[in-house]
C-alpha positions in Angstrom: 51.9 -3.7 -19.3 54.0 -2.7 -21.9 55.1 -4.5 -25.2 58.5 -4.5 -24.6 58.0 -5.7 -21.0 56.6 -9.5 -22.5 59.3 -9.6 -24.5 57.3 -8.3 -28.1 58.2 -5.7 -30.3 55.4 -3.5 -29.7 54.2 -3.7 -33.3 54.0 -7.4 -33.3 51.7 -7.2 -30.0 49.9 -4.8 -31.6 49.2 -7.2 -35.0 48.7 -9.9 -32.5 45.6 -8.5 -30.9 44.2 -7.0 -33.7 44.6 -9.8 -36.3 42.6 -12.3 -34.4 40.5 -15.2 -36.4 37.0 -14.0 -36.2 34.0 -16.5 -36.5 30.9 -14.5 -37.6 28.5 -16.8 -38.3 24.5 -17.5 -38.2 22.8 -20.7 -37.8 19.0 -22.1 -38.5 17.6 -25.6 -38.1 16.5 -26.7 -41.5 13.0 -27.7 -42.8 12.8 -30.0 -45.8 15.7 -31.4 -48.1 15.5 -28.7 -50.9 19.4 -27.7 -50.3 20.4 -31.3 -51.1 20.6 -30.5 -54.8 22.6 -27.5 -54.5 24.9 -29.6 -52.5 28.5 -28.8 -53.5 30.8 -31.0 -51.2 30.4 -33.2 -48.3 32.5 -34.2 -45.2 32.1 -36.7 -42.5 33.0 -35.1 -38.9 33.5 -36.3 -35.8 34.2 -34.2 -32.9 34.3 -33.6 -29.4 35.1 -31.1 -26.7 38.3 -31.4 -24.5 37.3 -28.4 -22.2 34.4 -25.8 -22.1 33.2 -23.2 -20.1 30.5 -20.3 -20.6 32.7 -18.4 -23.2 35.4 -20.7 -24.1 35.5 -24.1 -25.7 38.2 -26.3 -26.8 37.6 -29.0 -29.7 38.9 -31.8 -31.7 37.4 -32.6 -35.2 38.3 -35.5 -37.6 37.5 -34.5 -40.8 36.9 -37.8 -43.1 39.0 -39.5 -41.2 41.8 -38.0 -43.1 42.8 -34.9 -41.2 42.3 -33.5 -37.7 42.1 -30.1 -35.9 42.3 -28.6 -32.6 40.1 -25.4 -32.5 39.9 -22.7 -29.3 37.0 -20.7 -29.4 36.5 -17.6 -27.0 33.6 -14.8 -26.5 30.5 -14.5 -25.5 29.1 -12.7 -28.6 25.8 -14.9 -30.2 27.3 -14.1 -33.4 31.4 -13.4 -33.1 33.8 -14.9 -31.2 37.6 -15.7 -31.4 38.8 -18.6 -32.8 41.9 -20.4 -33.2 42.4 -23.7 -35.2 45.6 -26.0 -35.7 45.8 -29.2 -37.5 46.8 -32.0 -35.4 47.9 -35.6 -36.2 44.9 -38.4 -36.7 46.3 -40.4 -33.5 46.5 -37.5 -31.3 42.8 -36.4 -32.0 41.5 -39.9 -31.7 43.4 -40.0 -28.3 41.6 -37.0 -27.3 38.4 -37.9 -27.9 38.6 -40.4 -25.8 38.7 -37.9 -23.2 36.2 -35.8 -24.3 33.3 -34.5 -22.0 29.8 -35.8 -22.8 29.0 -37.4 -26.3 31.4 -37.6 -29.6 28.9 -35.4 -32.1 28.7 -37.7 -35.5 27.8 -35.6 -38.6 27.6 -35.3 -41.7 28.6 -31.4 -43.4 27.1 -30.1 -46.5 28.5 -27.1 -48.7 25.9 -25.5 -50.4 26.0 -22.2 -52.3 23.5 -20.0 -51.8 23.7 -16.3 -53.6 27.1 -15.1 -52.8 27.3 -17.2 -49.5 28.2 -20.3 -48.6 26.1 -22.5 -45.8 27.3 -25.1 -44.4 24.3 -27.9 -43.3 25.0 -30.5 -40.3 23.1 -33.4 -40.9 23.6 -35.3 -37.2 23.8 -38.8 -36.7 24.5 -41.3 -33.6 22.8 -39.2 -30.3 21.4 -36.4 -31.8 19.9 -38.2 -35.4 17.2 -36.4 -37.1 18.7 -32.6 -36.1 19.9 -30.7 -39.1 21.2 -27.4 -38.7 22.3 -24.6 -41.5 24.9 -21.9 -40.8 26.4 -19.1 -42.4 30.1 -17.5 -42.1 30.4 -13.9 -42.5 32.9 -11.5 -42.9 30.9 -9.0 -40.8 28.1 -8.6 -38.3 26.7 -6.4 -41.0 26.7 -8.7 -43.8 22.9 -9.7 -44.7 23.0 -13.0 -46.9 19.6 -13.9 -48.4 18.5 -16.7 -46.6 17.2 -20.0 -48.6 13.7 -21.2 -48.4 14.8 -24.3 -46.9 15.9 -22.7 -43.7 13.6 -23.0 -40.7 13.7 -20.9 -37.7 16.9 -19.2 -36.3 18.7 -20.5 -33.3 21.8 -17.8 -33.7 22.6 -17.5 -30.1 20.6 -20.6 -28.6 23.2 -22.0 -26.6 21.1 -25.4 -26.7 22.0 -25.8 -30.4 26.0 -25.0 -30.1 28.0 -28.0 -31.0 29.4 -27.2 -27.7 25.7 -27.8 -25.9 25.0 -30.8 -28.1 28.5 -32.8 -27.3 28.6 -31.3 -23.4 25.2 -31.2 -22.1 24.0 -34.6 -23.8 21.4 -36.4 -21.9 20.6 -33.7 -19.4 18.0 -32.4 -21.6 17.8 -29.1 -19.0 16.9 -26.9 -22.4 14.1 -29.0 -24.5 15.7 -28.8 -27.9 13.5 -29.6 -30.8 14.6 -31.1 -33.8 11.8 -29.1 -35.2 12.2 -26.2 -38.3 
């Protein structure tokens, strides 16, 4: 189909399918609480999943109870996928969760610095206490960030710990996940 056919200049299809939001990210359960002082910032999440499917997901975060978002994630990629986020009011979100599928994820969300990088560590509470998890956004598949000693081993690509497993598949404990490092 051709640009001009949907009703786009061609050059804005062109920027809309090249200048997609990218999440490159890797993610490691956490041993120990030796990031805790390196700690920059924290935020209080709550979240939930509207829809998801194999390689889509769409979800709504209240962030301190002060802002929310809607997000749509797509790909199948264990590192990159596309995603889309837009702020949403407070009530709407809250309405939404209400209809979200499986468990509300409670956690708390850590900034810490680490050598050019910034990780972000989920500390969970309510149904999935006691599991922290570290990741790490990227600019590119390629980038290597050194990884702190606190990390434990690395679930990149373990569908079991995806916010979208933990909130979705709650209770049907099909994939043994260990809260383990």
């Amino acid at each position: 189909m051709k640009c001009l056919e949907i009703g786009l200049p061609c050059g804005d299809r062109h920027k809309r399918f090249t200048d997609m939001a990218k999440e490159i990210e890797r993610k490691f359960l956490v041993r120990g609480d030796g990031w805790r002082s390196a700690a920059e910032s924290k935020s209080v999440l709550r979240q939930g999943y509207i829809a998801s499917m194999d390689d889509r997901s769409v979800r709504v975060r209240i962030l301190d109870g002060r802002k929310a978002r809607l997000t749509i994630k797509i790909g199948r990629s264990a590192i990159t996928r596309d995603e889309f986020e837009y702020d949403i009011p407070i009530a709407d979100a809250e309405e939404l969760l209400q209809s979200a599928i499986g468990v509300v994820i409670e956690k708390t969300r850590y900034r810490v610095p680490h050598q050019g990088f910034v990780w972000e560590v989920d500390v969970f509470a309510g149904e999935h206490r006691g599991l922290v998890i570290a990741e790490v956004e990227m600019t590119a598949e390629t980038d290597k960030p050194v990884l702190p000693t606190w990390l434990g081993r690395e679930v990149t690509g373990d569908f079991r710990y995806s916010n979208q497993a933990l909130a979705t598949e709650y209770g049907h404990d099909r994939h043994g996940l260990s809260h383990s490092a």
